[in-house]
C-alpha positions as CSV (number, residue, x, y, z in Angstrom):
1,X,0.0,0.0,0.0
2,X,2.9,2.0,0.9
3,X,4.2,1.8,-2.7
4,X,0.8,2.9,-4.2
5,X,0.7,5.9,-1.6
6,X,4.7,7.2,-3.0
7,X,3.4,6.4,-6.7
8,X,0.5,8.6,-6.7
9,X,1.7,11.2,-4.7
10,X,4.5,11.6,-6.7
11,X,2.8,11.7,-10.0
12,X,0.3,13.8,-8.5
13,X,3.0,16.2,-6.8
14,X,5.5,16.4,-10.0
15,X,2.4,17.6,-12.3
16,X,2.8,21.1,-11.6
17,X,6.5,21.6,-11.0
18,X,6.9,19.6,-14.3
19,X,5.5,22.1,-15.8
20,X,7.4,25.2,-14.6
21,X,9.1,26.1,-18.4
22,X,5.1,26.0,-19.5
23,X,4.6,29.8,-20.8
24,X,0.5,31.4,-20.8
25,X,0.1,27.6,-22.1
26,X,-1.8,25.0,-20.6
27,X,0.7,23.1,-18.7
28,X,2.4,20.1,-20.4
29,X,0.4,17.3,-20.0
30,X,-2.7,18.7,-19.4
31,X,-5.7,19.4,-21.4
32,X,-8.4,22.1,-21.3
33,X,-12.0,20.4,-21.7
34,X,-15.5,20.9,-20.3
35,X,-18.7,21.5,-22.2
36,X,-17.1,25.7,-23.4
37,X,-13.3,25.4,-22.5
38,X,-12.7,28.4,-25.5
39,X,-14.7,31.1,-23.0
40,X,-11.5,29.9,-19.9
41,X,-7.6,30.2,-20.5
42,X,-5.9,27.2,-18.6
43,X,-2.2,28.2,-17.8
44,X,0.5,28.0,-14.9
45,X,1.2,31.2,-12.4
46,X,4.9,31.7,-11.0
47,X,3.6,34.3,-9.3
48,X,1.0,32.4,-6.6
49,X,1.6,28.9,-5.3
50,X,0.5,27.2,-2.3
51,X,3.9,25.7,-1.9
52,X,6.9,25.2,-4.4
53,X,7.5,27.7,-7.3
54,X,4.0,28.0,-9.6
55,X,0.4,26.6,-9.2
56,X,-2.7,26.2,-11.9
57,X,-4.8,28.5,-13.1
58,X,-8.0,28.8,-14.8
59,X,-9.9,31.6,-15.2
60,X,-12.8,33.0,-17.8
61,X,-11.7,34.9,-20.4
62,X,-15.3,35.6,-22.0
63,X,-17.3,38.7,-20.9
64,X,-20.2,36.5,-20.3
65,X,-18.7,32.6,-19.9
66,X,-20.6,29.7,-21.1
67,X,-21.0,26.5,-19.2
68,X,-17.6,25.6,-17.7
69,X,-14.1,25.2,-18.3
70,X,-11.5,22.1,-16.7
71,X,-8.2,21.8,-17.0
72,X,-7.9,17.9,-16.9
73,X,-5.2,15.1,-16.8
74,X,-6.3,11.3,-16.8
75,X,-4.6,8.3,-15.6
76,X,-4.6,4.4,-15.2
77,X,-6.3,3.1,-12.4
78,X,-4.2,-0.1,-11.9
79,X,-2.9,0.5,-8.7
80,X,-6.1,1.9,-7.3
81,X,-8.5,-0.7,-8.3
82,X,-10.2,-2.3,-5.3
83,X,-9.5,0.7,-3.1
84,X,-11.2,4.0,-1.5
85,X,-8.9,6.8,-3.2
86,X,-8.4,10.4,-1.6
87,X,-7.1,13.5,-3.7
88,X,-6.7,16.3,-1.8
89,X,-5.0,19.5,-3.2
90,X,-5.7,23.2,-2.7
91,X,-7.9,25.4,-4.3
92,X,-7.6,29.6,-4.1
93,X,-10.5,31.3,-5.8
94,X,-10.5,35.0,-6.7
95,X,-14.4,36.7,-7.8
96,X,-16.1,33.2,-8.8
97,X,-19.3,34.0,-9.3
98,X,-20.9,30.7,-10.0
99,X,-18.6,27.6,-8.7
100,X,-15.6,26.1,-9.1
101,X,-13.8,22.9,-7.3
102,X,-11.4,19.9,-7.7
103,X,-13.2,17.0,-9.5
104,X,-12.4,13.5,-9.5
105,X,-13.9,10.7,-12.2
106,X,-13.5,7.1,-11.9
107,X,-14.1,5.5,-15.4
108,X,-15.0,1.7,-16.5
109,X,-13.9,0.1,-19.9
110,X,-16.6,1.7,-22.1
111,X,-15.9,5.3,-20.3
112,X,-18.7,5.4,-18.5
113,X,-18.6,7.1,-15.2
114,X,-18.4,4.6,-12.1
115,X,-17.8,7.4,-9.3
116,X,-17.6,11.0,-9.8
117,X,-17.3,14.1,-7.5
118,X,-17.1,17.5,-8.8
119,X,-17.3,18.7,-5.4
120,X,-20.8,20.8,-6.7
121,X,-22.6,20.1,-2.9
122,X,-19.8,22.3,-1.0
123,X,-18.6,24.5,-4.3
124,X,-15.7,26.8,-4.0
125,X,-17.5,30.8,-4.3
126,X,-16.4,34.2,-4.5
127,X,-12.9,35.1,-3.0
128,X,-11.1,32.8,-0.9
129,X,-7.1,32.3,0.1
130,X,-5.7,28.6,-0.2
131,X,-7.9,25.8,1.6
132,X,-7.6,22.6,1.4
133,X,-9.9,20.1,-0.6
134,X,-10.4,16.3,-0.4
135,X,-12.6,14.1,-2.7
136,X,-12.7,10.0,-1.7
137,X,-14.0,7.9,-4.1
138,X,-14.5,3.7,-4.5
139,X,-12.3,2.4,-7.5
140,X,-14.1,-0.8,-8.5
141,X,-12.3,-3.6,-9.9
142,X,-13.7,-3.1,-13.3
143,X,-11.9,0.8,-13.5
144,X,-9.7,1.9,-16.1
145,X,-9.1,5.3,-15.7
146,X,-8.9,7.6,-13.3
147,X,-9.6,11.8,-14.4
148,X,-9.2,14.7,-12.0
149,X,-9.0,18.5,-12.6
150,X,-9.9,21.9,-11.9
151,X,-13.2,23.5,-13.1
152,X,-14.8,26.4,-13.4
153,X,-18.6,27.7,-13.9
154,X,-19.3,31.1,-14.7
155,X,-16.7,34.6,-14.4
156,X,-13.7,34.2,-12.1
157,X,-10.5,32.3,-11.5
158,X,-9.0,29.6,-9.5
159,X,-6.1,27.9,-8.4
160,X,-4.7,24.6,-7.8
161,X,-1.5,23.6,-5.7
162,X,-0.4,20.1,-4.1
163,X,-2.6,17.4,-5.2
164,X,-2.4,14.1,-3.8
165,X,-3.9,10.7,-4.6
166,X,-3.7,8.3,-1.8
167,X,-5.3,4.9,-0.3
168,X,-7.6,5.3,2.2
169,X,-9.8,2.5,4.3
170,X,-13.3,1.8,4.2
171,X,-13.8,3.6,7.1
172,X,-13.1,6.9,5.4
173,X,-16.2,8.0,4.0
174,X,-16.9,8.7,0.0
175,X,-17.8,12.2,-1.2
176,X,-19.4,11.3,-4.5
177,X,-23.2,10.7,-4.9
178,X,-23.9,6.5,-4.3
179,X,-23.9,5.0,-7.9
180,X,-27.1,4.1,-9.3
C-alpha cells in the first residue's frame, strides 16, 4: 500500500512543478475540456503557489462565460483498483461568481462514469485564500481510468497547488453521490 501511496503522490505532486518552463500555455500534459473550454484560458502562475515555485490556473476569459471550463489530466487506475482513493489538493479562488472545485472521475472500460465528484454540494464561491480540498472515491475492480481537474462555472478564476492521490480505508467515507 505504501508503494501505491509514493506512486500517486509523486505523479500527483511532479504535475505542476513539471510544468514550470510551460509559458501562458496549458501546462504540459494537461488538457483544457468541459462543455465551453474556448470562453476559460488554462495556464500555470509563477507568481502564486501554495507551496513550491507556480500553481494552476484557470480563469474565464469571455465577458459573459458559457457552461464551464476544466483543466484535466487522466490516468490508469491499476494501482487503485479495489481501493477508496483520496485526492486532496488546494484550491484559491479569486471573484467566482458561479462555482468552481477539484473534480475526480472514476471510469470503467466503455468510459462510462463509475464514481464522480465535482465537489458541486460544497462548491468553491467568490474570494477565498488557499484551503484545502479532499474528494474519496470507490475504484471498482472493473476501473480503467482515473480523471481529476480543476473547473470552473461562470466569471472568475482559481487555483490549484499540491494534489495528492492516496489509499484510504473503508472507514473513510466517500464524497461522490452513491452509484445508481
Amino acid at each position: 500500500m505504501k508503494n501505491t501511496n509514493l506512486k500517486a503522490i509523486l505523479i500527483a505532486s511532479t504535475v505542476l512543478a513539471a510544468n514550470l518552463a510551460t509559458n501562458g500555455a496549458t501546462p504540459k500534459g494537461w488538457f483544457a475540456a468541459g462543455s465551453h473550454p474556448k470562453d476559460y484560458k488554462m495556464s500555470v502562475d509563477r507568481a502564486v503557489a501554495h507551496s513550491g515555485k507556480a500553481s494552476a490556473l484557470l480563469k474565464s476569459i469571455a465577458s459573459e462565460p458559457g457552461g464551464f471550463g476544466t483543466l484535466m489530466q487522466t490516468f490508469k487506475a491499476d494501482a487503485f483498483r479495489g481501493k477508496r482513493v483520496r485526492m486532496s489538493g488546494y484550491a484559491r479562488a479569486q471573484e467566482v461568481k458561479t462555482w468552481a472545485g477539484l473534480w475526480m472521475r472514476v471510469d470503467g472500460q466503455r468510459g462510462e462514469a463509475l464514481a464522480f465528484d465535482n465537489m458541486q454540494d460544497r462548491a468553491i464561491k467568490g474570494t477565498s485564500d488557499w484551503q484545502k480540498y479532499e474528494i474519496v472515491l470507490d475504484v471498482p475492480e472493473s476501473a480503467q481510468e482515473i480523471a481529476f481537474g480543476l473547473l470552473l462555472t461562470g466569471a472568475g478564476q482559481v487555483w490549484m497547488d499540491d494534489l495528492a492521490f492516496e489509499v484510504m480505508g473503508k472507514d473513510v467515507p466517500t464524497t461522490g453521490p452513491k452509484p445508481s
